[in-house]
C-alpha positions in Angstrom: 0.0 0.0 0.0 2.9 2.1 0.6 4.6 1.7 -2.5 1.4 2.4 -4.2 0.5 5.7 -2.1 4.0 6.5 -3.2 4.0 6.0 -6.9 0.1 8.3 -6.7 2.6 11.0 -4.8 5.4 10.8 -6.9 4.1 10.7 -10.1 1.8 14.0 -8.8 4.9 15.8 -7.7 6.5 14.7 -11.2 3.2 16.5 -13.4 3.2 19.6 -10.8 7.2 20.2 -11.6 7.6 19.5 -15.4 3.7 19.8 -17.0 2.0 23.1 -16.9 -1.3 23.7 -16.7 -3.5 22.4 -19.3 -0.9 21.5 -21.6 -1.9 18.4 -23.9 0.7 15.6 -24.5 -0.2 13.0 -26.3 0.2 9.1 -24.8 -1.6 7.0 -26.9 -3.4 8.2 -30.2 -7.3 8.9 -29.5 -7.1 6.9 -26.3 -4.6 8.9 -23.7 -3.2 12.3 -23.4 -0.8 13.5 -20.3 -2.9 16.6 -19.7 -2.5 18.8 -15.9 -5.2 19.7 -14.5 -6.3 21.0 -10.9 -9.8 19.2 -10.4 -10.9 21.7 -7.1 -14.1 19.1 -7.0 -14.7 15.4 -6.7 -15.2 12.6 -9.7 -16.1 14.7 -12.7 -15.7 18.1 -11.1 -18.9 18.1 -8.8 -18.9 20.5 -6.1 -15.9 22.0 -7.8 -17.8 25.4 -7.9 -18.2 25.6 -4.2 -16.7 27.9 -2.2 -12.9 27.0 -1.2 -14.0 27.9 2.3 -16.5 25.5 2.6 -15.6 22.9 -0.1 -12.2 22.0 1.0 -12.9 21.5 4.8 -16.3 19.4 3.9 -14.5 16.7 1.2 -10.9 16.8 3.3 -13.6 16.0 5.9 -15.5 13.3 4.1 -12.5 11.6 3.1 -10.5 11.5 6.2 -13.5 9.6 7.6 -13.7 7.4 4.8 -9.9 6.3 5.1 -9.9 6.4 8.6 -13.1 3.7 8.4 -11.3 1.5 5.6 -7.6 1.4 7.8 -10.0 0.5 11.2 -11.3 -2.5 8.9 -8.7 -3.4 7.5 -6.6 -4.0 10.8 -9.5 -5.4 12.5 -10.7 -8.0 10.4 -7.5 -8.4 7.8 -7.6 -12.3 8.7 -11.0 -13.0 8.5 -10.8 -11.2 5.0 -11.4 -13.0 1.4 -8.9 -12.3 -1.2 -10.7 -10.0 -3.3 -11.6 -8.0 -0.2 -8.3 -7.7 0.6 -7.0 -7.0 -2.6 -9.8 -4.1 -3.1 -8.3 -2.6 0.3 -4.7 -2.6 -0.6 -5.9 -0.8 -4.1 -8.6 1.7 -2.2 -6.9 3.0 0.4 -3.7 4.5 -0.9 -5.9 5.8 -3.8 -8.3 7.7 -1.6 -5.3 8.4 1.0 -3.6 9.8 -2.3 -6.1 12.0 -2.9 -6.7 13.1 0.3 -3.2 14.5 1.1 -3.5 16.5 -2.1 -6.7 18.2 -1.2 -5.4 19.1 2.1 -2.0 20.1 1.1 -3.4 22.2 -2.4 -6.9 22.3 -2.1 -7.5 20.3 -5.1 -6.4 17.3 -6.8 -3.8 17.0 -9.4 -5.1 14.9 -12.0 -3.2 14.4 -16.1 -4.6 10.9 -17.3 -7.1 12.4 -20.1 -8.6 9.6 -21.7 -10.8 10.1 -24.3 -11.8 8.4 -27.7 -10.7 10.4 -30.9 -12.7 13.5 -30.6 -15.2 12.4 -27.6 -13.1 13.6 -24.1 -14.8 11.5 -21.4 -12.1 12.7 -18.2 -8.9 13.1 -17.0 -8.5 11.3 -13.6 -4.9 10.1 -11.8 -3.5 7.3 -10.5 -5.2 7.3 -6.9 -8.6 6.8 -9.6 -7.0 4.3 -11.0 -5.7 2.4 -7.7 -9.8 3.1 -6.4 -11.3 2.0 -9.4 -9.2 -1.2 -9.7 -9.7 -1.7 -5.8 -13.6 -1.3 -6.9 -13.8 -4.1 -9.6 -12.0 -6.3 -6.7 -15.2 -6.0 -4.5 -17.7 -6.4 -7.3 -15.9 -9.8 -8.7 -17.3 -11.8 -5.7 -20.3 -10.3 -5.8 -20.9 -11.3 -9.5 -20.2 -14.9 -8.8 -21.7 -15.5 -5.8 -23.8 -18.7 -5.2 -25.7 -17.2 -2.7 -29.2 -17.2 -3.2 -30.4 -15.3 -0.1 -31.9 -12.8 -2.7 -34.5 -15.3 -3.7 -37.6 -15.1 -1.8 -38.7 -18.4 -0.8 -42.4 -19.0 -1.3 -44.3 -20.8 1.8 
């Protein structure tokens, strides 16, 4: 988890130093362009229009909750945890711990992944999104192959 945090860090430190702002480098052809942006909101810019004064303290706030709930799991119930859980955790947590420290410490989130499909721009995330999203397929894969039939009313 550390080496991920890290690498989310780093490679934010790396686009702040050497990429201005809003320059356009292309990655990979109509798929990915290296593009720095300062996203002052959450997942596609909502609440980015907020005041500072209120926006910053409410979603450092909300996630400092939100990590501080997922390390309190994760050290209490790490062993009775399935793979996938686990796995979702280690991927999560850095991600949102990622973004966290860069919305306290700037009061927004660097962000320079721009993906996109020839002319349709769909957004431009970072590598704490990537680490959550990831993290996010590990909790649905158990979910979309569970035998558990609880959801099934039983008729009497």
């Amino acid at each position: 988890m550390i080496m991920l945090l890290g690498l989310d860090l780093g490679s934010k430190i790396w686009v702040r130093a050497n990429v201005p702002l809003y320059e356009i480098t292309e990655l990979l052809t109509n798929f990915i362009d290296l593009t720095h942006v300062q996203n002052r909101g959450v997942s596609f810019s909502f609440f980015a229009d907020i005041a500072d004064s209120f926006r910053i303290p409410l979603l450092v706030g909300v996630s400092l909750v939100a990590v501080a709930a997922m390390i309190f799991y994760q050290t209490r119930y790490w062993n009775e945890l399935d793979f996938f859980t686990r796995s979702g955790l280690v991927c999560v947590l850095p991600g949102a711990a990622g973004n966290l420290i860069d919305r306290a410490v700037y009061g927004y989130v660097t962000d320079f992944f721009h993906f996109r499909w020839y002319e349709t721009s769909f957004f431009v995330n970072n590598l704490a999104d990537c680490f959550i999203s990831i993290g996010v397929v590990f909790f649905i894969i158990p979910l979309l192959f569970s035998k558990n039939d609880s959801h099934i009313s039983k008729a009497t």
